[in-house]
matplotlib code that plots the C-alpha trace (Angstrom):
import matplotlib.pyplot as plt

x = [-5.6, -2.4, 0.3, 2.7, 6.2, 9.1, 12.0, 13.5, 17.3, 18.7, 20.7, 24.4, 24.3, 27.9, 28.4, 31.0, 33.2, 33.3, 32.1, 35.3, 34.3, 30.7, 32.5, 34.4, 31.7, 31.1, 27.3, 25.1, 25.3, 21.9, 20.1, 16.3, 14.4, 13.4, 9.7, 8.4, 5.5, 5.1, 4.7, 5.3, 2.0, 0.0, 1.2, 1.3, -2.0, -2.1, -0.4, -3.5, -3.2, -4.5, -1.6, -3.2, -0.8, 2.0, 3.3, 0.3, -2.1, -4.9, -7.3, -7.0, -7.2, -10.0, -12.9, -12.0, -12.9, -13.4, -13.2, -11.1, -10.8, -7.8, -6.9, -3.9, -4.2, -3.9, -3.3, 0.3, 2.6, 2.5, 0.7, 3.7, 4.7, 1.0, 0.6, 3.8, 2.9, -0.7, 0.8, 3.1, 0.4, -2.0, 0.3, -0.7, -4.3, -2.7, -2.5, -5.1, -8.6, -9.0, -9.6, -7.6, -9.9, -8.0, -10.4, -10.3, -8.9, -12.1, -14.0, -15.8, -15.7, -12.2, -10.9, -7.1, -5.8, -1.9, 0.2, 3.2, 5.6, 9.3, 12.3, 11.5, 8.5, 9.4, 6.8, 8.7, 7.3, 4.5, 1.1, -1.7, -2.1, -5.5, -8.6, -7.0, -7.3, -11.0, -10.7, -12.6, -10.6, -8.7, -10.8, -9.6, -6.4, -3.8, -3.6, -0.3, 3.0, 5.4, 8.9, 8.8, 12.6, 13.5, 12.0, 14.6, 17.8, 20.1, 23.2, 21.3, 21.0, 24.6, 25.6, 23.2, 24.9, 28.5, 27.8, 26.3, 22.6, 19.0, 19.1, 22.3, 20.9, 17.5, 20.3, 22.0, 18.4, 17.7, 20.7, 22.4, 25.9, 28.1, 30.6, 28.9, 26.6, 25.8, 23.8, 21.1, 20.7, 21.0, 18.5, 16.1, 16.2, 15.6, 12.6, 11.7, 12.9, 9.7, 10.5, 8.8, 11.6, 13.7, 13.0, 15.4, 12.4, 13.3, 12.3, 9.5, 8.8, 9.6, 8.1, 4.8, 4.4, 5.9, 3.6, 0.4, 1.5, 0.9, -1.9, -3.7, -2.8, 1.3, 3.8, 7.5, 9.1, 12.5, 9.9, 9.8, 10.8, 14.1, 15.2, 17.4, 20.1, 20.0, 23.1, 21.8, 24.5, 24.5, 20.9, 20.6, 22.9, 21.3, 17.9, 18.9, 19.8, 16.0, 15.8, 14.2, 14.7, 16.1, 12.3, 10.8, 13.7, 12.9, 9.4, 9.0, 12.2, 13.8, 10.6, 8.1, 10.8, 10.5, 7.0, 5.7, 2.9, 3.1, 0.4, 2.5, 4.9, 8.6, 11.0, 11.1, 14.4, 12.9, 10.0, 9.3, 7.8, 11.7, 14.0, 17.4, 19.3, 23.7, 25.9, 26.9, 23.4, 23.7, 25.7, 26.8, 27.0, 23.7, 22.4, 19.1, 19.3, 16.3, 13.7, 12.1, 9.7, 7.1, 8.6, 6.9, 6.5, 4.7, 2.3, 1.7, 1.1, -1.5, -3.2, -3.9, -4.9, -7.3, -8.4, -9.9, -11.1, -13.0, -15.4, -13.9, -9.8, -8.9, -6.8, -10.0, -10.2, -13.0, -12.9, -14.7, -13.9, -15.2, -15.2, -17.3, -17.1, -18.8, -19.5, -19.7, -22.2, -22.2, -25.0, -26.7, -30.4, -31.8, -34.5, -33.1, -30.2, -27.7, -24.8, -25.7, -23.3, -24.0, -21.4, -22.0, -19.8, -20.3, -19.0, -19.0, -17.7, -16.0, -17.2, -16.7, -18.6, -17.4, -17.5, -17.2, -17.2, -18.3, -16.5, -16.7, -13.8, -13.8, -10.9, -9.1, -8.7, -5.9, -7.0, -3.5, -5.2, -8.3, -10.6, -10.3, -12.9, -14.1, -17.4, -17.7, -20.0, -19.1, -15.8, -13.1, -10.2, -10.3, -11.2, -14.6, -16.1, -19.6, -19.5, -21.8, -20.8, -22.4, -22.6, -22.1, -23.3, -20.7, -20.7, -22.9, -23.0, -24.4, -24.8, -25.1, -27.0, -26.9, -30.9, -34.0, -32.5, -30.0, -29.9, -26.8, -26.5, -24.4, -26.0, -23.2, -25.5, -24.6, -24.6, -22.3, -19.7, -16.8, -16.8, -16.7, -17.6, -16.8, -13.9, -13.4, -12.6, -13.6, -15.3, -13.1, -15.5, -13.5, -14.3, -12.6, -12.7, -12.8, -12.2, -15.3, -13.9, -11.2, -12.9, -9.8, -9.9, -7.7, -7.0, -8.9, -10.5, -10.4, -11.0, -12.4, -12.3, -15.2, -15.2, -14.2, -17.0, -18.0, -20.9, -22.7, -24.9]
y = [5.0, 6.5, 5.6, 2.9, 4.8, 2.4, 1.4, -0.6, -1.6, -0.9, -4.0, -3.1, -3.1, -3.7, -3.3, -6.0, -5.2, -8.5, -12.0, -13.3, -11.6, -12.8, -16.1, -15.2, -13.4, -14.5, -15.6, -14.9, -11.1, -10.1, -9.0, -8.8, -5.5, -4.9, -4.4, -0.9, -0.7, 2.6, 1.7, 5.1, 6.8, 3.7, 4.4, 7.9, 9.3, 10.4, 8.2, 6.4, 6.3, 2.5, 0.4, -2.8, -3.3, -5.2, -5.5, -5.4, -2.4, -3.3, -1.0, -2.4, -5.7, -8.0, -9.1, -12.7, -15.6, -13.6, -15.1, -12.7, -12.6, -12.4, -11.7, -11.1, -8.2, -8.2, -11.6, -10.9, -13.8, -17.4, -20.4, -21.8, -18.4, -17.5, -21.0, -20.6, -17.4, -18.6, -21.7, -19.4, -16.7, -19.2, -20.8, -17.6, -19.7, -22.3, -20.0, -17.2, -17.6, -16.1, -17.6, -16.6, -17.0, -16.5, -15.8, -15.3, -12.3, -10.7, -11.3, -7.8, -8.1, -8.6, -7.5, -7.8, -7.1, -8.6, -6.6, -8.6, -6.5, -6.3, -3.9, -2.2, -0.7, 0.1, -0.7, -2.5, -4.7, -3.4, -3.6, -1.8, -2.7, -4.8, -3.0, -0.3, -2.8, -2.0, 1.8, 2.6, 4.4, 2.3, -0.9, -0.9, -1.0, -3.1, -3.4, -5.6, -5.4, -8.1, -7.4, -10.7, -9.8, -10.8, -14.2, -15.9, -17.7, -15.6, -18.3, -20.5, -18.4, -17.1, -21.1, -22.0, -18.9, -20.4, -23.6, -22.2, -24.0, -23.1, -19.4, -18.9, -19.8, -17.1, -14.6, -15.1, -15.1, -12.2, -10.8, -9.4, -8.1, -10.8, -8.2, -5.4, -8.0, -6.3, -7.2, -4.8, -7.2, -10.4, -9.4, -8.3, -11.5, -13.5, -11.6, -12.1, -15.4, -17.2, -20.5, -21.8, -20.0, -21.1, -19.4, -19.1, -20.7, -18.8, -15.1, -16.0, -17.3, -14.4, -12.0, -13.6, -14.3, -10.8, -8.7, -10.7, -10.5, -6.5, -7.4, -9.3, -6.4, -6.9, -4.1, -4.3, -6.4, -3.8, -1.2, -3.1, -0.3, -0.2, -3.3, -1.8, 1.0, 2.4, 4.6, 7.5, 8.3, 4.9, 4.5, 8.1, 7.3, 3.6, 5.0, 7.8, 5.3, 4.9, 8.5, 8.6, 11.7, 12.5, 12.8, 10.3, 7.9, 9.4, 9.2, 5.4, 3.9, 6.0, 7.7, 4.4, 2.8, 5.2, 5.4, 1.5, 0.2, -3.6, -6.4, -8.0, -9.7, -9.8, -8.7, -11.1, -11.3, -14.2, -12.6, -12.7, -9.2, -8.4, -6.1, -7.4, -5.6, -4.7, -4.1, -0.9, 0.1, -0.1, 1.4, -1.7, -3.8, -5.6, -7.9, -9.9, -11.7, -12.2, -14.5, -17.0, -18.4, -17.4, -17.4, -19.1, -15.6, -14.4, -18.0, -17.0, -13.2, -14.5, -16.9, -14.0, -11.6, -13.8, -16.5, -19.9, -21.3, -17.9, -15.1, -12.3, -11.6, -10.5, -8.3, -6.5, -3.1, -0.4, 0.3, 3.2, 2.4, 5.5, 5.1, 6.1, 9.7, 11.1, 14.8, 17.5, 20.1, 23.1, 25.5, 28.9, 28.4, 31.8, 30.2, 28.4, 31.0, 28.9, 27.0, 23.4, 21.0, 17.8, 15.1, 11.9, 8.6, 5.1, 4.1, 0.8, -0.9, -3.6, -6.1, -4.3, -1.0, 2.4, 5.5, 8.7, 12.8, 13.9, 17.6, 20.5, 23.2, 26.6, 26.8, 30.1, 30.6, 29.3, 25.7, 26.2, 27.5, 26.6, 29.9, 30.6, 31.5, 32.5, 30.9, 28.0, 25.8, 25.8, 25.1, 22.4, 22.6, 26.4, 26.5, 27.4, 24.1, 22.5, 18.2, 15.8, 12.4, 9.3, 6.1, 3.6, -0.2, -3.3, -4.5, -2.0, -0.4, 3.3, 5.4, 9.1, 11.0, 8.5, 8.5, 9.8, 7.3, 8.1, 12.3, 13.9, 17.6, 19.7, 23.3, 26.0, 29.2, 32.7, 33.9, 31.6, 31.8, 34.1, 37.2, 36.3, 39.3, 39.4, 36.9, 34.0, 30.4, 27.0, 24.1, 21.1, 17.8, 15.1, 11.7, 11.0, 7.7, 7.4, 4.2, 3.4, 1.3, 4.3, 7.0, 8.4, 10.1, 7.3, 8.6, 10.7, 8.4, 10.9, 14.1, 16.4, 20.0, 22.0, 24.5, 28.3, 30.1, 33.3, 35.2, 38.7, 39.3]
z = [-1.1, -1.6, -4.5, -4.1, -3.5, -5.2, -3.8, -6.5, -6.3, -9.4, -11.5, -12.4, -16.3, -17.5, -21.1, -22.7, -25.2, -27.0, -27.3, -25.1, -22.3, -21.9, -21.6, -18.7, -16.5, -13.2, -12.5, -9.7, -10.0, -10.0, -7.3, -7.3, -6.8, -3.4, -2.1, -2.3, -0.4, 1.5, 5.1, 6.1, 4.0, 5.2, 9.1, 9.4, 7.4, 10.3, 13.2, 15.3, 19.1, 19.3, 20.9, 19.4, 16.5, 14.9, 11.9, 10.3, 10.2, 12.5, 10.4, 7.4, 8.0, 6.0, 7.5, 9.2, 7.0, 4.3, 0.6, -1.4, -5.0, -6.8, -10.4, -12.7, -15.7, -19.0, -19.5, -18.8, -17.9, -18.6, -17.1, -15.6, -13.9, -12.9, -11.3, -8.7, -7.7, -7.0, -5.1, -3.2, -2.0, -1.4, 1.2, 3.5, 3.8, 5.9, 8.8, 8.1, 8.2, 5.1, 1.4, -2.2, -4.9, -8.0, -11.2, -14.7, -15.8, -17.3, -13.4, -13.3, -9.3, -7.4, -4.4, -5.5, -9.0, -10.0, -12.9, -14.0, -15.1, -15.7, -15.5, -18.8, -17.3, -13.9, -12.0, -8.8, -6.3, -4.2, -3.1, -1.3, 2.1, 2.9, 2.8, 0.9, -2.2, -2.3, -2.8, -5.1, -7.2, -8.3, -8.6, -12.3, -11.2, -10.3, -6.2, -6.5, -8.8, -9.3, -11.4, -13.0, -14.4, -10.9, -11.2, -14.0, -13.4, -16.0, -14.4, -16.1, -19.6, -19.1, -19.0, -22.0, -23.8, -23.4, -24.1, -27.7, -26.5, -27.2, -25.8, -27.6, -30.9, -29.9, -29.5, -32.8, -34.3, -33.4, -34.7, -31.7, -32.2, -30.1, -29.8, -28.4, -26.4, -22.8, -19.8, -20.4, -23.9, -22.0, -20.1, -22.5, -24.3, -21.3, -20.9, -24.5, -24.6, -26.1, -24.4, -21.1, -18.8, -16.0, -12.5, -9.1, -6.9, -3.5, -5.5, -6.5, -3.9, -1.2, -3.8, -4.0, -0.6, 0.9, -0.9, -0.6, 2.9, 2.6, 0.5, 3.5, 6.2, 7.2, 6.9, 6.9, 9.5, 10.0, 11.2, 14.6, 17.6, 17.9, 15.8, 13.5, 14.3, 11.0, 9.5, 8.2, 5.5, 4.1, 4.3, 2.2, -0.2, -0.9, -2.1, -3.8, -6.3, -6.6, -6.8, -3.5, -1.5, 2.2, 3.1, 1.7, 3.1, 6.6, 6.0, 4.8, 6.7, 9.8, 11.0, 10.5, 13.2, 15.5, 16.0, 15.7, 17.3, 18.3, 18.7, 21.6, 19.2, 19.1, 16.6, 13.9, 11.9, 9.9, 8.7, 4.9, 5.8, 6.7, 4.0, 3.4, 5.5, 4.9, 7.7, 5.8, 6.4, 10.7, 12.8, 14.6, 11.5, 12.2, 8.8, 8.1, 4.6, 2.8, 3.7, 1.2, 3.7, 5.8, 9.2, 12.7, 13.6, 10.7, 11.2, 14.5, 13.8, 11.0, 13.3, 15.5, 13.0, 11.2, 13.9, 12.5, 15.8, 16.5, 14.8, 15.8, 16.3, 19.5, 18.0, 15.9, 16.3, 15.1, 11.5, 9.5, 5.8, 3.3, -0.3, -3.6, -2.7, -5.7, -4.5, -2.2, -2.7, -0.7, -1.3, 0.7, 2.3, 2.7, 4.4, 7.2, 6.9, 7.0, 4.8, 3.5, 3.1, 1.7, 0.9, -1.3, -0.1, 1.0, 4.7, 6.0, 9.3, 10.6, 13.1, 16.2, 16.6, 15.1, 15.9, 13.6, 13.2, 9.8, 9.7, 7.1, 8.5, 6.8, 4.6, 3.4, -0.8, -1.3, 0.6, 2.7, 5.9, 8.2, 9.2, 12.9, 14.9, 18.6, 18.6, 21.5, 19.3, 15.6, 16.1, 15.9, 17.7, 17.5, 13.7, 11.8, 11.6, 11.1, 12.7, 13.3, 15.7, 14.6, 16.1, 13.4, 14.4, 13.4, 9.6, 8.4, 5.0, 4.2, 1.2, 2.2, -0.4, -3.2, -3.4, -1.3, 1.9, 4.3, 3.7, 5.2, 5.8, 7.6, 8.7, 9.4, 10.6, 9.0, 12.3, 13.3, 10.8, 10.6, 9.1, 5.6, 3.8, 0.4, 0.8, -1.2, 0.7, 0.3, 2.8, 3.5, 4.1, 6.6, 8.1, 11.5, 13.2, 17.0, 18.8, 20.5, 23.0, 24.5, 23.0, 21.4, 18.4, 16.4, 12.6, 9.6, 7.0, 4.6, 3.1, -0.3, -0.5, -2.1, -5.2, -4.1, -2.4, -1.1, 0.4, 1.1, 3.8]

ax = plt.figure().add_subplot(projection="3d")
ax.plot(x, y, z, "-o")
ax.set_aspect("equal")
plt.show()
């Protein structure tokens, strides 16, 4: 799956000159680091045609009633922390038909992996979006980050600091300068504060319980169609304090709105899915604070998604999932006269039926450019291409050329090739999925290129 783009909110650091004016500091000036999932590279790699969608991508949602297991890294974070952001995330089980099975951090097997992290390392909030969790790329990686800097009540240490308690005593042991003291310090020794901490409930909360939302298949509530009439300048000028640019900004926020796909729900202001959103960011002033609960809609959209009084959601669509591609191997056969190309992956399927074209498309050298061609028959939308369609049956799971079962080739003729004549270029392997219920080609699963190539005839 693709990275996790970050949009983290930056805190305002404000260096103090002197002991006196820690005392006077106003509290409740931190703002917690918003989520940074990328709903636009989840949505748009590429856009499917299926109108069966909410906020939630229907394609990567689990299979219902699964039992998914969960897992932090490292051994990162303490008990007390660990425990209420399992108790929030597992609150997602009351209305999904779906199971969090959090096991000890050495489990070999898991389907979701938790980093807890903190401002110093920048990681952000964010997660991978369902099924992508499984990729298996990254199943030594984290799937999930939490910013756990976000999670303590500093009003709390900026009180015990005045009133010359406990964390005020940590601070002097540590030899900080009182007079130079800053926030960026304070902070710091909150983090490294080696008491059990104090936490502001409603962030942990809403952090643990938006992204496992994204975790279990839901996307960003403010990408509803038409929701939110976003102004541009502000909006710029916000992220690029997260050093995002103008196209990644149009690409994860204004564009995703634009194009949304909904599963016949209704804008949901309440969602815990739902960004903060600043009337300097709309043109009419429009504002959503933050939820710190899952919302009725967000039940209801869960129910739906994951139904406990039924096998299958109505709301199911096809699903072709590839993963463990370990090669592709493209080689001349002077005795059937043709090119052979023969990729190594895994695909499995969903509940419903699948349909899928397995494509190699003629590349030119430089892997910018498909080949064209005139030839009726080896040809994809105009370009030199090699496919095969195959009908893949619900829940299945294949391994194409991992041993002597389940042999995969794709023959491109010599004589039906391009003239290729001395020229280097390379093969491009794809899997596309079309929805067998419409027909429609819905989205590309994914794609490897070969080494350079060339041939004399």
């Amino acid at each position: 799956m693709k990275k996790i783009i970050t949009i983290c909110l930056a805190i305002s650091l404000i260096t103090i000159s002197g002991y006196s004016q820690i005392s006077t500091l106003k509290k409740g000036n931190y703002e917690a680091t918003p989520c940074t999932t990328p709903v636009g590279t989840v949505m748009f790699a590429p856009v499917d045609t299926t109108d069966r969608r909410g906020v939630a991508d229907n394609y990567k949602m689990w299979p219902n009633a699964s039992v998914l297991k969960v897992k932090f890294l490292y051994g990162v974070g303490s008990q007390s922390m660990r425990t209420k952001i399992m108790q929030y995330a597992k609150e997602w089980e009351q209305y999904a038909n779906l199971t969090l099975n959090f096991v000890n951090d050495d489990a070999a097997e898991t389907d979701i992996r938790i980093l807890l992290g903190s401002k110093f390392d920048s990681i952000g909030h964010n997660s991978y979006v369902g099924l992508d969790c499984r990729n298996e790329k990254y199943k030594f990686q984290q799937t999930m980050n939490l910013d756990t800097s976000d999670f303590f009540n500093y009003d709390y240490y900026i009180d015990n600091f005045k009133s010359k308690g406990a964390f005020y005593q940590y601070v002097i042991s540590i030899r900080r300068n009182l007079n130079t003291y800053t926030y960026s310090q304070l902070h710091a020794d909150v983090i490294n504060y080696p008491a059990e901490k104090i936490y502001v409930e409603k962030i942990i909360r809403r952090k643990s319980q938006h992204e496992m939302g994204h975790a279990l298949g839901l996307l960003h509530e403010q990408s509803y169609p038409g929701a939110i009439r976003w102004n541009r300048d502000t909006i710029y000028k916000y992220y690029s304090g997260v050093k995002w640019t103008k196209e990644m900004v149009d690409f994860n926020v204004l564009l995703t709105s634009d194009q949304f796909f909904t599963n016949g729900t209704i804008y949901d202001p309440l969602s815990i899915m739902h960004y903060p959103v600043y009337s300097w960011q709309t043109l009419n002033g429009f504002s959503v604070d933050a939820s710190t609960q899952i919302s009725e809609g967000d039940k209801k959209l869960m129910a739906a998604l994951y139904p406990k009084n039924k096998r299958i959601s109505d709301l199911e669509v096809p699903k072709v999932i590839v993963s463990n591609f370990t090669s592709l191997s493209v080689t001349n056969d002077a005795k059937r006269k043709a090119v052979v190309i023969r990729p190594a992956f895994a695909v499995s399927t969903g509940s419903l039926l699948a349909n899928a074209y397995y494509v190699a498309r003629l590349v030119t050298e430089d892997g910018k450019s498909y080949i064209p061609t005139n030839n009726s028959f080896y040809s994809w939308n105009g370009m030199a291409a090699t496919y095969l369609k195959v009908n893949l049956l619900s829940n299945s799971n294949i391994r194409y050329n991992k041993d002597m079962l389940n042999k995969l080739e794709l023959l491109f003729p010599y004589n039906q090739m391009p003239d290729l004549d001395g020229k280097k270029f390379k093969v491009e392997f794809s899997v596309y999925q079309n929805d067998a219920a419409t027909g429609q080609m819905s989205k590309m699963v994914m794609y490897s290129y070969s080494g350079l190539l060339s041939m004399s005839r």
